[in-house]
C-alpha positions in Angstrom: 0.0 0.0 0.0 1.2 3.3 -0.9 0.1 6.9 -0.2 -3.0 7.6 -2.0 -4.3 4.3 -1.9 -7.7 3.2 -0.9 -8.4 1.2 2.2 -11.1 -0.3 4.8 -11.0 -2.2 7.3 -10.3 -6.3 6.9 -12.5 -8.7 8.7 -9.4 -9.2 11.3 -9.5 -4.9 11.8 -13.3 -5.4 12.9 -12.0 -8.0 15.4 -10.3 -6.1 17.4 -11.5 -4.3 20.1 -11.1 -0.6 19.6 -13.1 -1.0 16.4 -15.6 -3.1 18.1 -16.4 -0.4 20.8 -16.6 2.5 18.7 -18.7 0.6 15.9 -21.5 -0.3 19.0 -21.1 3.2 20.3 -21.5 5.2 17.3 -24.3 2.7 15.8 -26.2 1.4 19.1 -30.0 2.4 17.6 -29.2 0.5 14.4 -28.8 -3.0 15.9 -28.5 -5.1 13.1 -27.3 -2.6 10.5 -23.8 -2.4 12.2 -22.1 -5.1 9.5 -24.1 -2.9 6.7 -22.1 0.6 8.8 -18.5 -1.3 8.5 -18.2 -1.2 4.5 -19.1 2.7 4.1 -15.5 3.6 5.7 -13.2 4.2 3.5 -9.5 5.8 4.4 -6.7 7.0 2.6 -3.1 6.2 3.0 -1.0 9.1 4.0 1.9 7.2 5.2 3.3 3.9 5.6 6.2 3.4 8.7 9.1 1.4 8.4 7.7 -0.9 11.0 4.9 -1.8 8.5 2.5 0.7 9.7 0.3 2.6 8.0 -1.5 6.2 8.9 -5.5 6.4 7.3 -7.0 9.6 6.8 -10.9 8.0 6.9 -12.3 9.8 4.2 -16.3 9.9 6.0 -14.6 12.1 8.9 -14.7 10.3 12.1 -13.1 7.0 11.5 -12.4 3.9 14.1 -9.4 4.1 16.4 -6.6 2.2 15.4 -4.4 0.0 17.4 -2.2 1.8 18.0 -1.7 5.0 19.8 -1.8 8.6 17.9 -2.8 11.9 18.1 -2.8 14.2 15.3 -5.9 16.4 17.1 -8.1 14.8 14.4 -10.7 11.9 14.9 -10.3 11.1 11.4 -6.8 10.0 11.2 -5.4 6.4 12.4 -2.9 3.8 13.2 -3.0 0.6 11.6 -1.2 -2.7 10.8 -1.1 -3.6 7.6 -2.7 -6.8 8.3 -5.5 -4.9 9.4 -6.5 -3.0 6.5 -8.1 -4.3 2.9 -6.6 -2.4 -0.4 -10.0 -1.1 -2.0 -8.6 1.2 -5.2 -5.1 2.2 -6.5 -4.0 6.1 -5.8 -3.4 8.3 -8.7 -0.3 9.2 -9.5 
């Protein structure tokens, strides 16, 4: 994955628990329609580390918390492994 790239979540990124608790917080009235919720978030790849990880910019604002601790002062930005994350469309460029 490089910068640009599009990305969600892999069925092992929903596993974990950060995702878990933010999906049932942000979509408790919804009940059922919480598996329908996970495929609308899309990120971005702004960066990848050398350490394999990769910084999303979730492109619907407020995105799930990542693994991994950072703040950028923005909900929207996150943390991930790489095995974490599913390769959706190529960037331009």
């Amino acid at each position: 994955m490089k910068p640009g790239d599009l990305v969600t979540l892999s069925a092992r990124g929903w596993k974990l628990e950060y995702p878990q608790q933010w999906l049932k917080r942000r979509h408790s009235n919804h009940g059922d329609n919480r598996k329908e919720a996970r495929s609308s978030y899309v990120g971005m790849v702004l960066r990848e580390g050398s350490t394999g990880t990769i910084l999303v910019k979730w492109l619907t604002g407020e995105g799930p918390p990542g693994p991994w601790a950072y703040w950028s002062g923005d909900r929207g930005t996150s943390l991930w492994d790489r095995g974490h994350l599913k390769f959706v469309s190529r960037g331009k460029g």
